[in-house]
C-alpha positions as CSV (number, residue, x, y, z in Angstrom):
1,X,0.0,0.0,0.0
2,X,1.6,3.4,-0.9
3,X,2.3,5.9,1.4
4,X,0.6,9.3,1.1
5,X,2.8,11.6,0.4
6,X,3.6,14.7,2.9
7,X,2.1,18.8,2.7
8,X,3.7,20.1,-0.2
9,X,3.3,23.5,2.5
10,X,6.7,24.4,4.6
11,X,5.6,22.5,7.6
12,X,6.9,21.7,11.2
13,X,10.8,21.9,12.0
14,X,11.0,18.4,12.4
15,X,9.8,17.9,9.0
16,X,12.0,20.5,7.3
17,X,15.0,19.0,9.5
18,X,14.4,15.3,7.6
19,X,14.1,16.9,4.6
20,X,17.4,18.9,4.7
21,X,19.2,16.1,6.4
22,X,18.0,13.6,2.9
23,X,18.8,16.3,0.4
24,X,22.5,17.2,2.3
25,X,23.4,13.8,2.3
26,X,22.1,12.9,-1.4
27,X,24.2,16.1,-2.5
28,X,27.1,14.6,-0.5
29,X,27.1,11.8,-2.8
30,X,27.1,14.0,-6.1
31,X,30.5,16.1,-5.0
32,X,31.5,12.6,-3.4
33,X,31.4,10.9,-7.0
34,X,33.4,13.8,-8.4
35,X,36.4,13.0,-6.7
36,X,36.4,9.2,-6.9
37,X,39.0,8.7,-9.5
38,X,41.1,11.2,-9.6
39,X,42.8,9.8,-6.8
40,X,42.9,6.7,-8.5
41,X,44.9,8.3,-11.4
42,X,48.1,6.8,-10.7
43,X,46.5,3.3,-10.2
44,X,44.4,3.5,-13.2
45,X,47.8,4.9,-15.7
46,X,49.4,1.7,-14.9
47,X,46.5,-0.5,-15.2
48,X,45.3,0.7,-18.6
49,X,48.7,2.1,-20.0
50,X,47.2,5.6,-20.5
51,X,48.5,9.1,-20.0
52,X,47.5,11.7,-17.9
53,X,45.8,13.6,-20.2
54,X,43.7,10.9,-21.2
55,X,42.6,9.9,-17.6
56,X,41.6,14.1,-17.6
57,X,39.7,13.7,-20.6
58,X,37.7,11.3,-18.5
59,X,36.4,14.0,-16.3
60,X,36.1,16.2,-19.0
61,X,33.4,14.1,-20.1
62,X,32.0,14.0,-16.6
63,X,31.8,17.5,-16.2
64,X,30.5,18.3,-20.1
65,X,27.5,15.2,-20.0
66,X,27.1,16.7,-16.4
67,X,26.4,20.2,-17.4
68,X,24.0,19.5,-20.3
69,X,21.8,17.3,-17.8
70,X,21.4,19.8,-15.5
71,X,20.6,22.7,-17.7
72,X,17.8,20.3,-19.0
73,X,16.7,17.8,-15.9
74,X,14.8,21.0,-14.2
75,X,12.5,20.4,-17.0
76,X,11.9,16.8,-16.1
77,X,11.7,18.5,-12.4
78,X,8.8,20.8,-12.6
79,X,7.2,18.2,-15.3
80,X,7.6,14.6,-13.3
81,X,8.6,16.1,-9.8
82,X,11.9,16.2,-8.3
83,X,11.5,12.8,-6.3
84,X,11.4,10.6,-9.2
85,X,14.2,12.5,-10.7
86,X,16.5,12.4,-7.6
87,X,16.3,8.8,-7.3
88,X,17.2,8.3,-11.3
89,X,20.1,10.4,-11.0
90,X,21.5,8.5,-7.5
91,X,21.2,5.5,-9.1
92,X,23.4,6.1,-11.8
93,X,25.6,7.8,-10.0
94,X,25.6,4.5,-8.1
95,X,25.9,2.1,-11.5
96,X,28.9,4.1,-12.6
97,X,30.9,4.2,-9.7
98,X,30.7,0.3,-9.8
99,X,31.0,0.3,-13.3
100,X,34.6,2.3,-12.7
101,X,35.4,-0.8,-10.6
102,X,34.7,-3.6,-13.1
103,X,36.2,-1.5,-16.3
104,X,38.0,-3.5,-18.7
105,X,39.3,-0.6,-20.9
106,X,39.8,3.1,-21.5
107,X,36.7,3.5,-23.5
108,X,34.8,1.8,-20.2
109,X,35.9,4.8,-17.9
110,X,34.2,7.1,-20.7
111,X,31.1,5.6,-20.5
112,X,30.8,5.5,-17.2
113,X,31.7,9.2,-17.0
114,X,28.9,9.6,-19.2
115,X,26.4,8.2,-16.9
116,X,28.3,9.8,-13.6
117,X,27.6,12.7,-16.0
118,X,24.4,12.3,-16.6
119,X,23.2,11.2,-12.6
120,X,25.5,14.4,-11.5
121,X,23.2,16.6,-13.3
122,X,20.4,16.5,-11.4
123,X,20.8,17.2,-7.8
124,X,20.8,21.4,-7.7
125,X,17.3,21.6,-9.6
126,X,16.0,18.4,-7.3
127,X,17.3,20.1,-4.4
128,X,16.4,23.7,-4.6
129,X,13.0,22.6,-5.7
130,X,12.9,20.4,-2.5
131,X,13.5,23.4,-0.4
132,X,12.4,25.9,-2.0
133,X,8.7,24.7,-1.9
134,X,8.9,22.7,1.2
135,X,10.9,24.2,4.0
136,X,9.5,27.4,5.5
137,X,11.3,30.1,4.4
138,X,12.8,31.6,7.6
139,X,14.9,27.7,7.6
140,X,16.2,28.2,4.0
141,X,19.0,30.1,4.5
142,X,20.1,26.5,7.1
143,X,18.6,24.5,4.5
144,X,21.2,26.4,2.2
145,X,24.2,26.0,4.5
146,X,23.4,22.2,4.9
147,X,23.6,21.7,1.4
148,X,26.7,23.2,0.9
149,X,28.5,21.8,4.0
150,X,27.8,18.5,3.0
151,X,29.1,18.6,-0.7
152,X,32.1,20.4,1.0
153,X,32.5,17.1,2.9
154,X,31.4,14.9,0.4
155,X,34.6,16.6,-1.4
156,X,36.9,15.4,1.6
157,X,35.2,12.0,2.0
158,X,35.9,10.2,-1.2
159,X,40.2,10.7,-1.9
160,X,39.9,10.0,2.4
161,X,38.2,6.2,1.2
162,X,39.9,5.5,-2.0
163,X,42.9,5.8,-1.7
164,X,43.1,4.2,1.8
165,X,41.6,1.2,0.2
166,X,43.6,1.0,-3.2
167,X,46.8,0.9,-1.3
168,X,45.4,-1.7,1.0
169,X,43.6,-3.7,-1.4
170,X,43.2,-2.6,-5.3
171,X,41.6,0.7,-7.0
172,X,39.0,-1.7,-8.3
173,X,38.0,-2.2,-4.4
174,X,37.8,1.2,-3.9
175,X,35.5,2.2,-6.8
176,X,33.4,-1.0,-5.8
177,X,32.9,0.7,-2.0
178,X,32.6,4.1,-3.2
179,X,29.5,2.7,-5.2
180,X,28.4,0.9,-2.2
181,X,28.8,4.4,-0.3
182,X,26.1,5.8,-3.3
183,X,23.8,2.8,-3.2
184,X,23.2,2.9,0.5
185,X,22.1,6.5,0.2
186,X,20.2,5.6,-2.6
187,X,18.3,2.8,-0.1
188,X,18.0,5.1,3.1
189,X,16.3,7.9,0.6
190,X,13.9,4.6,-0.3
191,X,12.3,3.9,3.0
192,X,12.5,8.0,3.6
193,X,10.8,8.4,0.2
194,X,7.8,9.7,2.1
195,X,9.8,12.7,2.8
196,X,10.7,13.6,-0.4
197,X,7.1,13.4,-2.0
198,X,6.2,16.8,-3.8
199,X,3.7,17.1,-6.6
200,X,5.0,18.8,-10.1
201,X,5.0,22.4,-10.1
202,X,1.1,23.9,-10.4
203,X,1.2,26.5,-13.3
204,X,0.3,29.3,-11.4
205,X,-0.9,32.7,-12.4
206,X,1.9,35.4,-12.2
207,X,1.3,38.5,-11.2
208,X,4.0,40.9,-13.0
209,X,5.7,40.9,-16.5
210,X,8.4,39.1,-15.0
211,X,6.9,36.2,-13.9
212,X,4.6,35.8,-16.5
213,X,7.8,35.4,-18.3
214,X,8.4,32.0,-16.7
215,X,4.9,30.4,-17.4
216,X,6.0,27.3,-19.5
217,X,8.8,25.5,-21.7
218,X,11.5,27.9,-22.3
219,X,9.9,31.3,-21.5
220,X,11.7,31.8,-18.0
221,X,14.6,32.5,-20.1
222,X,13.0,36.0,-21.4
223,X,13.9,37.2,-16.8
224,X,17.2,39.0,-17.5
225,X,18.1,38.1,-13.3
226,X,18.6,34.1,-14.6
227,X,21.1,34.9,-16.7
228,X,22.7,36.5,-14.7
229,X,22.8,34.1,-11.6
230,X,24.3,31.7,-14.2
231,X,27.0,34.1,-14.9
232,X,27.6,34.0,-10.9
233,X,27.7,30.7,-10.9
234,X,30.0,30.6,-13.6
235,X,32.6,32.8,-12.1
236,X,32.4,31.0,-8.6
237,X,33.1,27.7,-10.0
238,X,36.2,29.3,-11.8
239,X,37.2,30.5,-8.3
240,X,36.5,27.1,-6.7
241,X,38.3,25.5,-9.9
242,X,41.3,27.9,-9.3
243,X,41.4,27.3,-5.0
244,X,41.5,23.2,-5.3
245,X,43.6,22.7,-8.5
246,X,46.1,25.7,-8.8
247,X,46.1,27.7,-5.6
248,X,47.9,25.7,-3.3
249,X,51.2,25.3,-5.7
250,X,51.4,28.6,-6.2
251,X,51.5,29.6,-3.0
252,X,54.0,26.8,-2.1
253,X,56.3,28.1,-5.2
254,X,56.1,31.8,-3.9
255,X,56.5,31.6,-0.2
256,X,59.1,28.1,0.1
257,X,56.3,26.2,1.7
258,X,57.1,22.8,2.4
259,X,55.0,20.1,0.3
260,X,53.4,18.3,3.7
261,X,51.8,21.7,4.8
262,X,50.8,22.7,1.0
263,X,49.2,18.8,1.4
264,X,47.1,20.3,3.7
265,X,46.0,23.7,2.4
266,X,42.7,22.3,0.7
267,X,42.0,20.5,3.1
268,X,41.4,23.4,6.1
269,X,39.9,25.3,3.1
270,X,37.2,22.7,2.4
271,X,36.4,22.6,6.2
272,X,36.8,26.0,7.3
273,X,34.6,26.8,4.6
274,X,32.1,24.4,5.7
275,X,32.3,26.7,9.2
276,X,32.1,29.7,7.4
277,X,28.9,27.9,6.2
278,X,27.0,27.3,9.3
279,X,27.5,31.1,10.2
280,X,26.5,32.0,6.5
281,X,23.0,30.2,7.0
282,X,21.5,32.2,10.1
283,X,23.4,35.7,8.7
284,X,20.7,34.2,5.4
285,X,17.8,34.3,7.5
286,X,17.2,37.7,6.3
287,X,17.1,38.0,2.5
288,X,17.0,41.9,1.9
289,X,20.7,41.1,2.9
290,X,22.3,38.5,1.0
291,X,24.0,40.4,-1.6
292,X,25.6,42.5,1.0
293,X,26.8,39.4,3.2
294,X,28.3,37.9,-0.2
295,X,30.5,41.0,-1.2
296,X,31.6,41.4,2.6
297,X,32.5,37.0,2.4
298,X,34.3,36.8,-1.1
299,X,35.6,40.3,-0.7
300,X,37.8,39.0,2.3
301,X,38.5,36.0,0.4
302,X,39.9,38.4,-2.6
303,X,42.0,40.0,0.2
304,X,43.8,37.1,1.2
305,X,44.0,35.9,-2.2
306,X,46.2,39.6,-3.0
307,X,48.5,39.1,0.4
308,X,49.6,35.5,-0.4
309,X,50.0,37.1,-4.3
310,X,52.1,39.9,-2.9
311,X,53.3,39.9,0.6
312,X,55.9,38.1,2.5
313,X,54.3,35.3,4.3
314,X,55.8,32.6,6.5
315,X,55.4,29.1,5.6
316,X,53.6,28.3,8.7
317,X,50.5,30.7,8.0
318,X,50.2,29.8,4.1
319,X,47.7,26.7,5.2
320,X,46.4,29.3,8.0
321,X,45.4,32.3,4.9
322,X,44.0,29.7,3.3
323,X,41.6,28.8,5.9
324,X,40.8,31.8,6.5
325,X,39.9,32.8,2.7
326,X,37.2,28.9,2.8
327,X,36.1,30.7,5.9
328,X,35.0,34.1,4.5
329,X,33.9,32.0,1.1
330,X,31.8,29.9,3.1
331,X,29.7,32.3,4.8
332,X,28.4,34.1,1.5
333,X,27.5,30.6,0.6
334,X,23.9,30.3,1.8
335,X,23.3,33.8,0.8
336,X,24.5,33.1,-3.3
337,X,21.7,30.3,-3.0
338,X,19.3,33.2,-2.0
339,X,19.8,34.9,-5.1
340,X,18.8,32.3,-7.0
341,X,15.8,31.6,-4.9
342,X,14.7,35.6,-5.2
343,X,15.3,35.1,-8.8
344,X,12.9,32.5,-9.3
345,X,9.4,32.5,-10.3
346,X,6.8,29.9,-8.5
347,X,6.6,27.5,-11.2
348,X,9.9,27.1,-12.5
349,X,12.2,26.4,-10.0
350,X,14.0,23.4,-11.1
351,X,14.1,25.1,-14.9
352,X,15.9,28.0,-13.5
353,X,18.3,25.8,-11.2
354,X,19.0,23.9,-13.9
355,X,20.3,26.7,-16.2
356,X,21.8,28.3,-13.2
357,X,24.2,26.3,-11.7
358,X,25.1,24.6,-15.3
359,X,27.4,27.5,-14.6
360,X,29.3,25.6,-12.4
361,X,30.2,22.9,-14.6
362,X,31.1,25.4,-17.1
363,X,33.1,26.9,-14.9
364,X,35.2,24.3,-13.7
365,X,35.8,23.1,-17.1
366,X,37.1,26.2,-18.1
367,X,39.3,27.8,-15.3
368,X,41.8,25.1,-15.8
369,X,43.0,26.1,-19.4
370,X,43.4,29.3,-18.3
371,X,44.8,29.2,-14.9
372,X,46.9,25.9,-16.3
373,X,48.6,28.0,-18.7
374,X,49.9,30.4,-16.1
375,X,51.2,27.7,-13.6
376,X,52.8,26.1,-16.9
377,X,54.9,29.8,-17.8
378,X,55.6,30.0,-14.2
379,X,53.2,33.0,-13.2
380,X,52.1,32.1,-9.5
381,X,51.5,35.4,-8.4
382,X,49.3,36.3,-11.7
383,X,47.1,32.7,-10.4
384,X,46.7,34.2,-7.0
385,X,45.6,37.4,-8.9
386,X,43.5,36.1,-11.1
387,X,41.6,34.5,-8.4
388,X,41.1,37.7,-6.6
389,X,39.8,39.6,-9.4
390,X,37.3,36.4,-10.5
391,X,36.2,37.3,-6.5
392,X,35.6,40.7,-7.1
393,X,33.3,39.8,-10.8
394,X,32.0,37.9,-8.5
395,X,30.7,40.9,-5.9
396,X,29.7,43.1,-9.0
397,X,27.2,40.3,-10.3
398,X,25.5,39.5,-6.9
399,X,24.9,43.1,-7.1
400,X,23.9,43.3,-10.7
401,X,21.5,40.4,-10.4
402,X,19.5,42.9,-7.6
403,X,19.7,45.4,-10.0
404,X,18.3,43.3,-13.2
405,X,15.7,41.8,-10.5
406,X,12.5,43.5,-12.0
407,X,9.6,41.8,-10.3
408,X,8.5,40.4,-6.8
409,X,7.8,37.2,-7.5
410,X,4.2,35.6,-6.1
411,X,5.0,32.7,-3.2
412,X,5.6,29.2,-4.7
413,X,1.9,27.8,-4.4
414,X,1.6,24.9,-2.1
């Protein structure tokens, strides 16, 4: 016998607590599957006699297949629901984590970035349509920080189990249990599914130009403030992209830091950030704010990204600045979800999240050519610049997307 399914209304905390815990940990396993095999590189090279390069190409495709679903799975979203959607996307997520253990060949890895790719795509509209239209608002900006805190750690948790098990065992072990890891979320959302339950997005009547801009198939695409959320987006993931690939050698070649404390530099980013994050959510709780709290968050991060460019700094405090720079990121985090949310009209939530935060993947796929090419001619300080002034586009389009914000949108109907 089927279960009914919840009140589609924000409802009591302990409801909007299950639901935030379900989505966080689901989203843990999308930024979790990202970092499965790179740290299998090395193992992989030898057992498929491939270069570098070609093992990148790999998550090339990942990233590419991974941005195209998620400009295009809201759609499936606000047309099927995000429940069915979520669990479609976990699963595969799930089949190609395994299907990395059992790969026979190079062109196996490619297909199973393709369906990594493809489950990857759909957690931001499934999860800000969850919220959005289920928590009550004055919990979003913690429903916000949740989310981001657990695909911070979802970051740390996979190169912490693979590569623990592929020197004990084999890299095929460790992609088999990182797939485990996905299918027993993909189980404990099962018996939960209760929680997730929310009908497809009502059509509802908009009450200025703006919002009647978003009232079906690809008309939402006419409200200038999407655009520019995914030009955010876009910059932000270049400034991610920049922090966990470049950043850290950069600042080891310019201030002589020794390679077990530059080891360590992503790793107090990633969590201080995830602080900076649980500050960020109740600074969120009021809205009329949030572009403010992100220019004072990534401003501070630009600052410290211009003294490690620039000053003299001991070795000691390099891992230290960086902290402090995930810390200042991590509060404007909750807030730059806000945007979004203020952006977006009732009945096209997981359209608009879809096109938004494709940004990211776009992002990330392109910060490394250009950032690559400047650690390959030697220019650390000009990485450590460029990542302060990608901050600072960053603070002029939070502001710009209040400024192209034409409407007050009408309340997401129940």
């Amino acid at each position: 016998m089927s279960q009914p399914p919840l009140q589609t209304a924000p409802g009591h905390w302990r409801q909007d607590a299950q639901l935030i815990g379900l989505v966080g940990l689901a989203h843990g396993v999308s930024h979790f599957s990202q970092l499965v095999l790179a740290p299998l590189f090395p193992w992989l090279k030898e057992a498929f006699g491939v270069s570098y390069t070609e093992l990148g190409f790999v998550l090339t495709v990942f990233f590419v297949v991974s941005c195209s679903v998620q400009a295009s799975s809201g759609f499936l979203v606000d047309r099927l629901g995000p429940r069915p959607v979520l669990f479609a996307g976990l699963g595969l997520l799930a089949l190609a984590l395994v299907g990395y253990g059992s790969a026979t060949g190079y062109p196996m890895l490619l297909l199973c970035a393709v369906l990594a790719g493809t489950g990857n795509g759909v957690f931001h509209p499934v999860d800000y349509t969850l919220f959005n239209r289920k928590v009550s608002p004055h919990r979003l900006g913690h429903a916000y920080s949740v989310h981001g805190i657990t695909g911070s750690l979802g970051w740390a948790a996979a190169p912490a189990l693979v590569v623990p098990l592929a020197m004990a065992f084999s890299w095929r072990v460790a992609a088999m249990v990182a797939g485990g890891v996905a299918l027993a979320v993909w189980v404990l959302l099962w018996f939960n599914r209760r929680v997730l339950a929310l009908e497809p997005a009502p059509v509802g009547r908009a009450s200025t130009a703006g919002a009647q801009a978003a009232g079906g198939g690809l008309d939402f695409l006419r409200i200038p403030a999407v655009w520019m959320c995914f030009g955010f987006f876009l910059f932000y993931a270049m400034a991610l992209s920049v922090v966990q690939t470049f950043a850290p050698e950069a600042a080891r070649q310019l201030h002589e830091v020794s390679e077990s404390l530059i080891a360590i530099c992503l790793s107090t980013y990633m969590v201080a950030s995830a602080c900076g994050m649980v500050l960020g959510g109740f600074l969120a709780a009021d809205p009329e704010r949030c572009e403010r709290i992100v220019a004072w968050g990534v401003g501070f991060a630009a600052l410290v990204a211009l003294a490690l460019a620039f000053m003299p700094v001991a070795g000691a405090l390099v891992p230290v600045m960086f902290a402090v720079m995930g810390f200042s990121s991590g509060i404007a985090a909750p807030s730059r979800d806000l945007l979004v949310k203020r952006s977006t009209p009732a009945n096209a939530t997981g359209r608009v999240y879809g096109v938004v935060y494709a940004g990211l993947d776009i992002g990330q796929a392109f910060a490394p050519l250009v950032f690559g090419r400047l650690m390959d001619q030697g220019h650390y300080a000009s990485v450590l610049v460029g990542l302060a002034l990608v901050q600072g586009v960053l603070i002029l389009s939070a502001f710009q997307v209040r400024r192209v914000r034409r409407t007050v949108l009408t309340p997401e109907v129940a």
